[in-house]
N, C-alpha and C positions, 0 to 999 in steps of 0.2 A: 504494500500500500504506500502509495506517495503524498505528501500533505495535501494539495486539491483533494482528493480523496479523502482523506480523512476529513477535513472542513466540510464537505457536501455531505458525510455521513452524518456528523453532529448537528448539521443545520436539519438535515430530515429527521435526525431525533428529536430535537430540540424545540424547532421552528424559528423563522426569523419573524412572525408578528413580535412574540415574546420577547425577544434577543437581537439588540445590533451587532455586527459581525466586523472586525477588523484585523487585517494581518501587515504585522512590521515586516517584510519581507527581507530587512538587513539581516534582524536576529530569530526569524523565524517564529515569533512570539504572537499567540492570537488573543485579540482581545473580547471575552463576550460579556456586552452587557445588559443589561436587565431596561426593558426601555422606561417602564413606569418606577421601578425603584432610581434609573438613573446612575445607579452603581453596576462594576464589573467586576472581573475579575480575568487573567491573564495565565495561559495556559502552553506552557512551551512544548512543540509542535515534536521536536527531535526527541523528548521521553516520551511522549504516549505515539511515536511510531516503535519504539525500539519495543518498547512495553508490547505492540501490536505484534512484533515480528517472532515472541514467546507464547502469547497469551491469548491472539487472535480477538473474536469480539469480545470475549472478557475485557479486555482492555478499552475497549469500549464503552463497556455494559457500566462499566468503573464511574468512566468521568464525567458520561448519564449520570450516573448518581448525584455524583458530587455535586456538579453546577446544580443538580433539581435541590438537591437538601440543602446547599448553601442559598440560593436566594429564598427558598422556602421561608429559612427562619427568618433572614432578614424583613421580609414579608410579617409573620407574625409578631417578629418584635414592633415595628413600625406602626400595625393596627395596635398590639397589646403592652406592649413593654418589656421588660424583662423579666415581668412575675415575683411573686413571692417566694416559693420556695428554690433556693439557688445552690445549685449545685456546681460547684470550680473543683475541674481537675487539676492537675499538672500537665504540662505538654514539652517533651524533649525533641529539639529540633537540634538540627546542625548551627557550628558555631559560625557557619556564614549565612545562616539565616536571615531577613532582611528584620532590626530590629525596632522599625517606623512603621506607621499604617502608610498605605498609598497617600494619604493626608497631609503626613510629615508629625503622626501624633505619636509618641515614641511608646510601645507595649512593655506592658508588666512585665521584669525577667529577671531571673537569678543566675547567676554564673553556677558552672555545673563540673567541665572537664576544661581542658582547651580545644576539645572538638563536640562540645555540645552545649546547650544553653537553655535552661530550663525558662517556658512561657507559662502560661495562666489562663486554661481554658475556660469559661461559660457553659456547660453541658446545655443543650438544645434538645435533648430526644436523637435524633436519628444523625446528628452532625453537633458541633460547638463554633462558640466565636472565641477568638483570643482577645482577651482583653486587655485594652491600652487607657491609659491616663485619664482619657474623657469618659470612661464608664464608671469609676470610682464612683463618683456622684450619684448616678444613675442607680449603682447597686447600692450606696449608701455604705459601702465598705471602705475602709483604708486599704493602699498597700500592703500592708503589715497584715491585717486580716486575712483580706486575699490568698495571702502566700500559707497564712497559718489552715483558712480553710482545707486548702488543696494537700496541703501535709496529709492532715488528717480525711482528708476523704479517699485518699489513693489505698490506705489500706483496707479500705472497704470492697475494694474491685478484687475479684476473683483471682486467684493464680495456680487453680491447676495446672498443670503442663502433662506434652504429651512425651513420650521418651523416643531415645533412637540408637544403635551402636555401630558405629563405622569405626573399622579396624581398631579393636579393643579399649576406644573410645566411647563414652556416654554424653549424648546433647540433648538435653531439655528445651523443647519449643512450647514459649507462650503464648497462643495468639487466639483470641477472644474478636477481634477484629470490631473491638469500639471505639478504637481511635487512642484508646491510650495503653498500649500492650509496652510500648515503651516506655512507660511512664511506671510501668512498676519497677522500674529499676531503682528508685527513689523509697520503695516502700523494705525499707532495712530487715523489717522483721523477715520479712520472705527471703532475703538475700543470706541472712543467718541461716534458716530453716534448710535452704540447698545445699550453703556450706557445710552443713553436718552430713549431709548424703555422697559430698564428694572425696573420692578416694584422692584424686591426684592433684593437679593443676585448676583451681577454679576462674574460669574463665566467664564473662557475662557481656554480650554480643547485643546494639539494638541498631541493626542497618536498617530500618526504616519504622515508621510508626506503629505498623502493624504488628510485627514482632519483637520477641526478646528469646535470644536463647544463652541456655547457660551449658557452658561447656565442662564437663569433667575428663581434662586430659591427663591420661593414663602413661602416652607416650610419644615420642618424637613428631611419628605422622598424624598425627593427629593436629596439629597445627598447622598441618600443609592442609586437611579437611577444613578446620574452622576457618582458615581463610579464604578458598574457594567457596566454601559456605556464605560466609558472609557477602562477600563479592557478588554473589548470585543475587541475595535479598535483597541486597543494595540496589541495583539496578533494575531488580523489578518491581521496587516500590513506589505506592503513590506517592508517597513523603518519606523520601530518602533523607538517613538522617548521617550515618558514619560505618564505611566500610572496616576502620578499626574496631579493635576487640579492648575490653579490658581486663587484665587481671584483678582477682576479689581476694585480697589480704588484709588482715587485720583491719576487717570494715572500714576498707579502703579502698579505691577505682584507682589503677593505673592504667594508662596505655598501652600496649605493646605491639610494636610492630616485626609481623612475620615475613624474616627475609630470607630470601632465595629457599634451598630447601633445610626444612627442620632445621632453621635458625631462629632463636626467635630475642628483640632485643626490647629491653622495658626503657619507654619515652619518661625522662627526668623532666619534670615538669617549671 
C-alpha cells in the first residue's frame, strides 16, 4: 500500500463531511480535523504504512479507532465537561515526546528515565486526554494532586501477565491493551512481586504503550531475544515509546544497552 492509498482508505472510513483532510507532502505528515470541533490531530503516514506492511487492515482497523474515540471524547467533554468522578492514570511516553499541546500549553510531567517521561492521563472510557496546565482549573486539582492521584490509581489496574520461554529464558507479557500496560511499570508493588519469581537477570521492557514485558534472563542469548523482542514491539506500536530494556535492581530502573552478540552494557546515567 502506498500513502494515496492509504489516505482514500481512511477518508472512506472516516468520511470527509466529518473530517478536513491535509497532507504536508515534505514530511509526509496528515492532518485530520474535526470540522465542527475545529481541532485535529496529525498522523504520520511512514508508521501506519510500515505498521500496514505487518498487520495488514489491522493497522487500519487501529487508527479507525483512534481518531473515532479521540474526537469522540473531545465531543463529550465540550457538551459535558469533565465530570465528577475522575479518574488520572499515569502515561509513559518516550523522552522525545512533544512536551507542549499543539497550543504551546506545556503538559503535566515527571521525569522518569532518560529515555522516558512520565504524562498524566484523564481516563475517558474507551481513550484518555493528557493533561496540560489549563485543565488544572477545570479538574479543580493541583499539580501535586494530579501526580499523587495517578500514583495511587495505577495500582488498581490489573497485572496478570501471560508467560513464555525462548531458549531457557522466561518473559512475562503484560498487555491489557487500555492504554496504560506501560504505565504499570511505575506501580513498584508489582515490580517487587516478579522480582521474587525471577531466577536470573531481571529485566522490565515497555516498547510501546500497549505492553510491558519482564524479562527473567537465565543466560547469554537471551539478551540477543529481549532485544529482537523489543525491536519488534517497538515498531509495531501505536505509541512507541523505547526500544531499550531496563535492568530491575534494588528497586531501581537502569538502562542497558545490548550490543553486538551476548554483550550486554549498563547506561551510567
Amino acid at each position: 500500500m502506498k500513502a494515496p492509498e492509504l489516505i482514500q482508505a481512511l477518508k472512506e472510513r472516516l468520511g470527509e463531511d466529518t473530517y478536513a483532510w491535509e497532507l504536508d507532502g515534505k514530511t509526509n505528515k496528515l492532518r485530520i480535523e474535526h470540522r465542527a470541533l475545529q481541532k485535529g490531530m496529525d498522523l504520520m503516514l511512514g508508521d501506519v504504512l510500515n505498521k500496514y506492511e505487518q498487520r495488514q487492515e489491522a493497522a487500519i482497523d487501529e487508527v479507525v479507532y483512534i481518531v473515532e474515540q479521540t474526537f469522540e471524547a473531545m465531543l463529550r467533554e465540550q457538551a459535558e465537561g469533565f465530570g465528577q468522578n475522575i479518574t488520572i492514570y499515569p502515561a509513559i511516553r518516550s523522552g522525545s515526546f512533544p512536551k507542549k499541546t499543539k497550543d504551546g500549553i506545556p503538559f503535566i510531567t515527571e521525569k522518569h528515565t532518560a529515555e522516558t517521561t512520565i504524562f498524566f492521563a484523564l481516563d475517558l472510557g474507551n481513550t484518555y486526554r493528557l493533561i496540560d496546565e489549563s485543565m488544572l482549573s477545570q479538574l479543580n486539582l493541583t499539580e501535586t494532586q494530579v501526580k499523587e492521584m495517578a500514583r495511587f490509581q495505577v495500582r488498581s489496574l490489573k497485572t496478570d501477565v501471560k508467560q513464555d520461554e525462548v531458549a531457557g529464558n522466561v518473559f512475562y507479557f503484560l498487555n491489557h491493551n487500555d492504554g496504560y500496560d506501560a504505565s504499570r511499570i511505575l506501580n513498584e508493588a508489582f515490580l517487587q512481586e516478579m522480582a521474587n519469581k525471577v531466577e536470573g537477570d531481571m529485566t522490565v521492557s515497555v516498547p510501546h504503550q500497549d505492553v510491558l514485558i519482564i524479562g527473567d534472563i537465565r543466560n547469554k542469548e537471551g539478551y540477543d531475544v529481549l532485544a529482537q523482542m523489543t525491536m519488534h514491539f517497538f515498531s509495531v506500536g501505536a505509541v512507541p515509546i523505547t526500544s531499550l530494556s531496563f535492568i530491575y535492581e534494588n528497586q531501581k530502573l537502569e538502562p542497558i544497552f545490548i550490543m553486538a552478540k551476548n554483550s550486554v552494557k549498563k547506561e551510567k546515567e
